[in-house]
C-alpha positions as CSV (number, residue, x, y, z in Angstrom):
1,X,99.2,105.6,132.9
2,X,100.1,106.2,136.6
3,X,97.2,106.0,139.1
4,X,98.5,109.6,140.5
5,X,98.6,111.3,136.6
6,X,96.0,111.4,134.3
7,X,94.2,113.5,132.1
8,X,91.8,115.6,133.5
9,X,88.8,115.6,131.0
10,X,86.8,118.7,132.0
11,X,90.1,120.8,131.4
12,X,90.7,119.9,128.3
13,X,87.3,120.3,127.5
14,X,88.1,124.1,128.3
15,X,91.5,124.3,127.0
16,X,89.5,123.2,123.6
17,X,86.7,125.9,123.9
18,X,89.4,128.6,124.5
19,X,91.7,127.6,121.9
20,X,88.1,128.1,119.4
21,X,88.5,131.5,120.1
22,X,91.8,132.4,118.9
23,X,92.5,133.4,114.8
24,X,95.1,132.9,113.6
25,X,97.1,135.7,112.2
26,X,97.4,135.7,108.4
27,X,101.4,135.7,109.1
28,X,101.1,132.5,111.2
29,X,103.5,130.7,109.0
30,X,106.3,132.5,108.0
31,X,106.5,133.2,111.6
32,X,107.1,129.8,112.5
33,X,109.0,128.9,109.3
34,X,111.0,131.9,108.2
35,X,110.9,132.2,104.2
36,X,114.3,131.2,103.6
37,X,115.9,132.4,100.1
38,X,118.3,129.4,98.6
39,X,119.0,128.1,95.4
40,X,116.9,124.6,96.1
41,X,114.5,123.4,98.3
42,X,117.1,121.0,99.7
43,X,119.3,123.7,100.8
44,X,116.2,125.0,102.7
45,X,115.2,121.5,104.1
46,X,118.8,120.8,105.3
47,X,118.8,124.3,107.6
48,X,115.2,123.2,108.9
49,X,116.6,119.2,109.6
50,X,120.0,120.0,111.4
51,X,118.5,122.6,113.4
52,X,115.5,120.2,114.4
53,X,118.6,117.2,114.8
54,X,120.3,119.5,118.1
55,X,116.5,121.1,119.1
56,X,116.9,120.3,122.6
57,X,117.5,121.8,126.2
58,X,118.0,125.6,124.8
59,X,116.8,127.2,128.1
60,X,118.3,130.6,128.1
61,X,121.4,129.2,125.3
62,X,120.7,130.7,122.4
63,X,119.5,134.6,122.1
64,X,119.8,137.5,119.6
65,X,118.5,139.4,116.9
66,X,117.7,138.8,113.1
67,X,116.5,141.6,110.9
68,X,116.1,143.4,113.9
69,X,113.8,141.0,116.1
70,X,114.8,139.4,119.2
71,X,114.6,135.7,119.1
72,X,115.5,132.9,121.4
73,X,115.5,129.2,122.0
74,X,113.6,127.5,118.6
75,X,113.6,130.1,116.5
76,X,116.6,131.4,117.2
77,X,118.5,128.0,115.9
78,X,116.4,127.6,112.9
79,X,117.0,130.8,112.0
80,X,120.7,131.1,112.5
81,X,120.8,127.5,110.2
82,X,118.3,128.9,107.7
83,X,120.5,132.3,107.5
84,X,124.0,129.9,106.9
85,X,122.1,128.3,104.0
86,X,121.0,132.1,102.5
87,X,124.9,133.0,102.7
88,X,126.2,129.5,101.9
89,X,123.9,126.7,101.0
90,X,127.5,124.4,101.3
91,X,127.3,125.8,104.9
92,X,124.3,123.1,105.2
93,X,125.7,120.6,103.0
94,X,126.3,116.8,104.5
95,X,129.8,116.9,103.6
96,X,130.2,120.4,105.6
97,X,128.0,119.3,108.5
98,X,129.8,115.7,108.6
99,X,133.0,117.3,110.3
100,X,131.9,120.4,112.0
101,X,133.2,121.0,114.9
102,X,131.9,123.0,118.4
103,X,133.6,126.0,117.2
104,X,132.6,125.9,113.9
105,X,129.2,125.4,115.2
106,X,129.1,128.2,117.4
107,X,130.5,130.6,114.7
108,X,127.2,129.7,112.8
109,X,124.9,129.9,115.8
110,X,126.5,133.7,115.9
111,X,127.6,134.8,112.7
112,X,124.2,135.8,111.3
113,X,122.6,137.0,114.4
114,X,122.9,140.5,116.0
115,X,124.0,140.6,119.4
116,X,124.1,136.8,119.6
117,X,124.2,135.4,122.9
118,X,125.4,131.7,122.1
119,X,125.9,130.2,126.0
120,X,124.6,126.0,125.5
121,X,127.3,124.5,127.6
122,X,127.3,121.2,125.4
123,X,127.8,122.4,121.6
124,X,130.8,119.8,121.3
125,X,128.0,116.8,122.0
126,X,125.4,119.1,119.6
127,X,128.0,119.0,116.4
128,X,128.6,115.3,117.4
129,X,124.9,114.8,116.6
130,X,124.8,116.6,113.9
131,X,128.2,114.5,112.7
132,X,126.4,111.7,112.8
133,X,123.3,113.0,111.3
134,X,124.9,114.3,108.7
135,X,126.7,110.8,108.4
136,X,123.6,108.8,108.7
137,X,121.8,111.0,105.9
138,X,124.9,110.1,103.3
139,X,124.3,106.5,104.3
140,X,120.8,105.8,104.4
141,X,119.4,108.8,102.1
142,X,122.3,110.0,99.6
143,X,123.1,112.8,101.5
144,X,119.4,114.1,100.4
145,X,116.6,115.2,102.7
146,X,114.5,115.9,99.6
147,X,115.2,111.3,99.1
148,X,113.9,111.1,102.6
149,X,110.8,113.1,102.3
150,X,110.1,111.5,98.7
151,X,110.0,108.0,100.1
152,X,107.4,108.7,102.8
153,X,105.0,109.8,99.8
154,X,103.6,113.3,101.6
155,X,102.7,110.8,104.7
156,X,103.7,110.9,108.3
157,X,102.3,107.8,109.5
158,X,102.8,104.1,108.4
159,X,105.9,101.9,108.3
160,X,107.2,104.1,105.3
161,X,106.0,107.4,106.7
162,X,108.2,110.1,107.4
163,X,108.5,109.6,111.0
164,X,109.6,105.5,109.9
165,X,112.3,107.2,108.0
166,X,113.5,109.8,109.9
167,X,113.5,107.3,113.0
168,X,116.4,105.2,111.1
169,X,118.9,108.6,112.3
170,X,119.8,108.2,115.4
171,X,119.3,112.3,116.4
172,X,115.5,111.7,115.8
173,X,114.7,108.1,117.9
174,X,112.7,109.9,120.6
175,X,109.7,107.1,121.1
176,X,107.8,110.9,120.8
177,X,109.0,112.0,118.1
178,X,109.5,115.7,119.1
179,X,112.5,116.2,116.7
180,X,110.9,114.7,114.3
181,X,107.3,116.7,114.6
182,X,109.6,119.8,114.5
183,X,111.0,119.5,111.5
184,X,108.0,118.1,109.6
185,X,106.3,121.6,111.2
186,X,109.1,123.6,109.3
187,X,108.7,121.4,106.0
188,X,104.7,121.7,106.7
189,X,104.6,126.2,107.2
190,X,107.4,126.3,104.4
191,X,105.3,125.0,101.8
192,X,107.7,123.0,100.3
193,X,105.9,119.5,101.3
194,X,102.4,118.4,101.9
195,X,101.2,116.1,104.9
196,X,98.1,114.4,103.2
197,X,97.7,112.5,106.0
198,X,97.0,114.9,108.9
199,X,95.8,112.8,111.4
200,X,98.8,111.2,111.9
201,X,100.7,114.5,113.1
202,X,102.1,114.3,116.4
203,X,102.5,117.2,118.9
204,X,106.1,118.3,120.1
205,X,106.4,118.0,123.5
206,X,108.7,119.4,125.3
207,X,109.0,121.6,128.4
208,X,106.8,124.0,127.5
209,X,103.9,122.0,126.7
210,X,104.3,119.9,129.8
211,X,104.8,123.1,132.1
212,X,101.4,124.6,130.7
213,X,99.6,121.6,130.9
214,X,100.3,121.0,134.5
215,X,99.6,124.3,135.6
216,X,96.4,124.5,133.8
217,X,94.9,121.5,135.4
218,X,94.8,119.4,132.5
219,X,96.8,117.1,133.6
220,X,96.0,116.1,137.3
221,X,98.5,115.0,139.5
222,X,97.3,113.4,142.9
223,X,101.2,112.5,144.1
224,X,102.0,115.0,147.0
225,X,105.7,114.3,146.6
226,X,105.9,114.2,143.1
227,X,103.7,117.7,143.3
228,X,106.6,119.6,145.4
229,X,109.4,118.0,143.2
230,X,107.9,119.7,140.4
231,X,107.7,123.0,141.9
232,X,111.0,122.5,143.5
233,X,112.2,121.9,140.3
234,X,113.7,119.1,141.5
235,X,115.1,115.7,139.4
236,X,112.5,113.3,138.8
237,X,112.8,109.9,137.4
238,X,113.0,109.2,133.6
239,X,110.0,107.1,134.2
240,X,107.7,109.9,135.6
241,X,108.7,112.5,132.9
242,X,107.9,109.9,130.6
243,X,104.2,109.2,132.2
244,X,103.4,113.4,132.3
245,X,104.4,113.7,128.3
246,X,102.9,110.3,127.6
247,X,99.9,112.5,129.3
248,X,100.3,115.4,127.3
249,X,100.4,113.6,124.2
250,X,97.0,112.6,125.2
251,X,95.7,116.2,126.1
252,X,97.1,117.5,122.8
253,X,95.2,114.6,120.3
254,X,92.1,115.1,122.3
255,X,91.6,118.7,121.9
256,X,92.9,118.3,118.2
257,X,90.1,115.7,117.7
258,X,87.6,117.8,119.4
259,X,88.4,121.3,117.6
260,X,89.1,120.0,114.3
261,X,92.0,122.2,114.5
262,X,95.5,120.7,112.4
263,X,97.6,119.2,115.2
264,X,100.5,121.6,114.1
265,X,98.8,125.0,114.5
266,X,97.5,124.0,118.0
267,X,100.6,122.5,119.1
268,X,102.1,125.9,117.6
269,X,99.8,127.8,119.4
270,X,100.3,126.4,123.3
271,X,104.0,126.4,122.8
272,X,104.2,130.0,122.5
273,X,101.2,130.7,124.7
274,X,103.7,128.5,127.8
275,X,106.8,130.9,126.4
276,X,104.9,134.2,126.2
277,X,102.3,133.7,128.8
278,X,103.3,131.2,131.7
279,X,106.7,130.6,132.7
280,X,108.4,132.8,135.5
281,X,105.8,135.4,135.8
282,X,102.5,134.0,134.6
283,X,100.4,136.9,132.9
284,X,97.7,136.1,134.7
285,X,99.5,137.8,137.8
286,X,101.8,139.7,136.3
287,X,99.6,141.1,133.3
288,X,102.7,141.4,131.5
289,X,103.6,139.4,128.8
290,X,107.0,137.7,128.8
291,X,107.7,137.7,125.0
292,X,105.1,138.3,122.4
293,X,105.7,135.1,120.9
294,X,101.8,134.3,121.2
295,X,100.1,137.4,119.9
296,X,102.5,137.4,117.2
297,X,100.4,134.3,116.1
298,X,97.0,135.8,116.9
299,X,94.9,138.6,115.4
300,X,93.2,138.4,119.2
301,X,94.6,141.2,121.4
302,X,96.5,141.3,124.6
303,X,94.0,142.5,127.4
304,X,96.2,142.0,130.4
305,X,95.0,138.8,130.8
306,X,95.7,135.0,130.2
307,X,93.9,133.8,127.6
308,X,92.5,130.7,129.8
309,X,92.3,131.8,133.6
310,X,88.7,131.5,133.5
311,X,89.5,128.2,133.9
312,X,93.0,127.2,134.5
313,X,93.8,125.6,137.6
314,X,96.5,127.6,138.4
315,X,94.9,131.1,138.4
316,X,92.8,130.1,141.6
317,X,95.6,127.8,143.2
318,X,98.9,129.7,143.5
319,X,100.5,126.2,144.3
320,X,99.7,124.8,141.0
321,X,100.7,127.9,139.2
322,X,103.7,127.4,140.9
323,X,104.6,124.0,139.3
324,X,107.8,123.1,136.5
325,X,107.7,120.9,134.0
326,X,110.0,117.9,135.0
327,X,113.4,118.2,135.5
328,X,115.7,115.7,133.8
329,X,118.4,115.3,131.3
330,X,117.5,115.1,127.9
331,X,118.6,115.0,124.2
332,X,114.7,114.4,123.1
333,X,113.6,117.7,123.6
C-alpha cells in the first residue's frame, strides 16, 4: 500500500466498538432486498442480477417513489427491475434483456415508480452491459442464474465459487468485486440462497464507503496534494483510487473479524450510515439527517447526533470532514 495511505488501526478499533452498538432492526432484510412476488425464484434472481450488472455511478440518476416511499440510487434500480419481474417475469428474461435498448431501459427504470426521476446520462452504454450480460448468461449458464448459483455449491470463495463464476461475465470483472458482492447481498437478505461459507464475503465498495472511511480517520492519508484533490473533488489517478479501496477493503475485513459481525450486514450498515449521515451536510453539524436510509436499519434512535463523532476524525477537523471520496470514471461501482 502507498506510504501516504494506510489503515489507521486505532480508528477502526472505534469504528468496530460503535458499530457493537447498533441492533439491527427486525426489518433489516426486506429493506435491503424487497420481497419480490414472481412465479420462480429465477425470475427474482434475474431482477436482483441485471440491476447489480449496471449498479454503478447513480449519483443523483435515478429517484422516485414505490408504494409510496422515496428511493434513490441502489434501491431505487433494484426495485424498479424487481417491480418489471412482478408485472412481467419475461420483462427479466435473457432473451428480453439480450436486445433492450436505452429507451426501453428507461421505460422500465420509470414505469413502476412514482414520480420517477430517471436522469443517468449513459443508459445507451448501461443496456449495452446488460446486452452482453444477458448474452454471456445464455452462453456460459443456459440463460439461468439459478445454473450459475447451483454450480458455486452455496459458496463464495474458491475457484468454483460464485464470485469465480460470475467473474466469467464481463459486467462483474471488477478485481473488487463490488457488483458481484451486491448481488450475492440481494440473493443472501432474499433468502432464496445460502452463503455457507461467510468468511469469504467481500464488502462493496464504492463511493460511499470510501467517502466515510476517509472522513472518519480510518484511513489516513499523509499526501497534502492528494488531501486537497479529494476535497476539491478533483480527478485523481486510477491508481490512487485503487490504493484508498484496496484500503477500505482492509478497514471493512478487519472490523468484520473483530466484531464477529456477517460482512454483509456491516457493509450494509456503513453504506447507509455515508448516504443518511455524511455526505453534503454531515449530521454531526447539521443534526439533520439526509435520508433515513440508516435508522431504517436500526432499532437505535436518531438523537441529533452521528453515531461515531466521539471519535471520527472529521467531527474535530472540519478539513477532513470536508474530504470526497475519489473522483474518477468508473463502471465498477
Amino acid at each position: 500500500m502507498n506510504n501516504h495511505i494506510s489503515i489507521n488501526q486505532v480508528k477502526v478499533k472505534d469504528l468496530s466498538h460503535s458499530i457493537l452498538l447498533l441492533d439491527l432492526s427486525q426489518e433489516f432484510a426486506e429493506h435491503i432486498t424487497p420481497p419480490v412476488k414472481v412465479s420462480s425464484d429465477e425470475a427474482a434472481l434475474r431482477a436482483f442480477f441485471w440491476a447489480s450488472a449496471i449498479c454503478h455511478s447513480t449519483k443523483g440518476g435515478l429517484k422516485g417513489y414505490f408504494d409510496g416511499k422515496f428511493y434513490k440510487g441502489w434501491d431505487y434500480l433494484l426495485r424498479a427491475f424487481c417491480s418489471a419481474a412482478e408485472k412481467d417475469d419475461n420483462l427479466v428474461s435473457p432473451s428480453h434483456i439480450r436486445s433492450l435498448s436505452e429507451n426501453e431501459l428507461y421505460k422500465l427504470l420509470t414505469t413502476f415508480a412514482s414520480e420517477p426521476q430517471v436522469t443517468l446520462p449513459d443508459l445507451e452504454r448501461r443496456a449495452e452491459i446488460l446486452n452482453g450480460c444477458a448474452f454471456q448468461l445464455d452462453t456460459l449458464f443456459s440463460g439461468s442464474v439459478s445454473e450459475l448459483l447451483k454450480r458455486a455449491s452455496n459458496k463464495v470463495g474458491g475457484k468454483c465459487g460464485a464470485y469465480a463464476q460470475l467473474e466469467k461475465l464481463t459486467a462483474f470483472q471488477d478485481h473488487l468485486k463490488k457488483k458481484s458482492s451486491a448481488f450475492l447481498m440481494t440473493v443472501h437478505f432474499s433468502k432464496i440462497w445460502a452463503i455457507l461459507d461467510q468468511e469469504n464475503v467481500l464488502p462493496m465498495i464504492d463511493y460511499h464507503r470510501m467517502r466515510l472511511l476517509c472522513r472518519t480517520g480510518c484511513i489516513d492519508i499523509q499526501d497534502s496534494q492528494l488531501l486537497l484533490s479529494l476535497k476539491n473533488q478533483e480527478r485523481v489517478s486510477k491508481i490512487i483510487e485503487n490504493q484508498i479501496r484496496s484500503a477500505s477493503v482492509g478497514v471493512c475485513i478487519q472490523v468484520v473479524r473483530e466484531t464477529q459481525k456477517p460482512m454483509f450486514d456491516f457493509d450494509v450498515l456503513l453504506w447507509a450510515h455515508a448516504r443518511s449521515c455524511c455526505r453534503y451536510n454531515p449530521v454531526c453539524i447539521s443534526n439533520q439527517l439526509e435520508n433515513d436510509s440508516f435508522y431504517d436499519l436500526v432499532t437505535n434512535s436518531f438523537d441529533g447526533t452521528c453515531v461515531f463523532q466521539g471519535w471520527c476524525l472529521g467531527y474535530s477537523n472540519s478539513f477532513i470532514r470536508g474530504l470526497w471520496e475519489p473522483f474518477i470514471n468508473t463502471e465498477d461501482y
